[in-house]
C-alpha positions in Angstrom: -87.8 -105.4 82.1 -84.6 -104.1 80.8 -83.5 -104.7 77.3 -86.1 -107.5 76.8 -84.7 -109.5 80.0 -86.7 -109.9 82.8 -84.2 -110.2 85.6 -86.9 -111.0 88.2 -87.2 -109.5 91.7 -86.0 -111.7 94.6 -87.0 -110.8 98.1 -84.7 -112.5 99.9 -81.0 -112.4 98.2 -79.5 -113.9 101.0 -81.3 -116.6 101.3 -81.6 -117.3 97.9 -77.3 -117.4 97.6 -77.3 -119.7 100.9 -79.3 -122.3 99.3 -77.7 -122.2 95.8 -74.0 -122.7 97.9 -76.2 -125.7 99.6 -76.7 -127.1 96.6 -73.8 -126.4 94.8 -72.0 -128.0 97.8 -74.1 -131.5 97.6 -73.5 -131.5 94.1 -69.8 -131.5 94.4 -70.0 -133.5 97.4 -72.4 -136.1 95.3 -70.0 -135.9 92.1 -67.0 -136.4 94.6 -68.5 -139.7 96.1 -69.3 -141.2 92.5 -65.7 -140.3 91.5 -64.6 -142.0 94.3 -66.6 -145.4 94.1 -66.1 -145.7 90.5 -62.2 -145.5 91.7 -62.8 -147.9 94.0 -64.4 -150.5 91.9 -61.7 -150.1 89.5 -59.3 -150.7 92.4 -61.1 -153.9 93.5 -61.0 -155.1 89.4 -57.6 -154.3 89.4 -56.5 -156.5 92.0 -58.8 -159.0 91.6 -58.6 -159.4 87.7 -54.8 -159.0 87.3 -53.4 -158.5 91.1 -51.0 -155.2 89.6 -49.9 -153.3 92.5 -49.7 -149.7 91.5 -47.1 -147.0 93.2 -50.4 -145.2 94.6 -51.2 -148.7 96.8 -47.4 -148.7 98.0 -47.7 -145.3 99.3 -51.3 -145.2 101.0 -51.5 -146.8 104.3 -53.5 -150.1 105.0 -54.3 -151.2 108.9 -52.0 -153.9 108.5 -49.5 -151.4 107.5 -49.7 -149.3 109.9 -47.2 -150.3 112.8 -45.8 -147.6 115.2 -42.2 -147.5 114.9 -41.7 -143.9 117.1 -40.3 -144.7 120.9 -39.5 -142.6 123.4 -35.6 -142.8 124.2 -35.3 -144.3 128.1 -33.9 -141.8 130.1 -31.1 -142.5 132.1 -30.8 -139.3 134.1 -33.0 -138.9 137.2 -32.6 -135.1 137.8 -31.6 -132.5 135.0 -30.2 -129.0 135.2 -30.2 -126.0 133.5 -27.4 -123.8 133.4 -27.7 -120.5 133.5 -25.3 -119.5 130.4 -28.1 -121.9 128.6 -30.8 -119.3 129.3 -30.7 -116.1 126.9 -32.6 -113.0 127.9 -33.6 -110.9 124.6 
C-alpha cells in the first residue's frame, strides 16, 4: 500500500484491459441500440400522430425510393483504337 491506496496486484494486465474494452464496447453498442429505438419510436409517433415529414426522411433512402437511374451508354463503335500520340511514357 502506497499512500493509504491499495492499488491491488493484477496478474494478468492484458487480460484484464481486453475484457474491460469488451465491456466498454457492449456498453456503447447497448447505449447506441436504445438511442436508436427510442429514435425510432419517436419516428413512428411522428408520422403516425401528426404525418410531419422532416428534411432527415427526404434525404434517407426507403426501398421504394430506391430506383437505379445509372445506364451504361450503348456503344456504337465495334472496334476502338489507340493512337499512339495518346500514350505518354514518363
Amino acid at each position: 500500500m502506497r499512500n493509504g491506496y491499495d492499488l491491488g496486484y493484477d496478474s494478468e494486465p492484458e487480460r484484464t484491459l481486453l475484457r474491460r474494452r469488451r465491456e466498454a464496447r457492449r456498453a456503447r453498442q447497448a447505449e447506441l441500440e436504445q438511442q436508436l429505438n427510442m429514435a425510432a419510436n419517436n419516428e413512428d409517433d411522428l408520422n403516425t400522430n401528426n404525418n410531419c415529414v422532416t428534411l432527415g426522411q427526404y434525404i434517407n433512402p426507403t426501398a421504394e425510393s430506391c430506383g437505379s437511374t445509372i445506364r451504361r451508354p450503348a456503344i456504337q463503335a465495334n472496334n476502338f483504337e489507340l493512337k499512339p500520340s495518346l500514350i505518354q511514357l514518363v
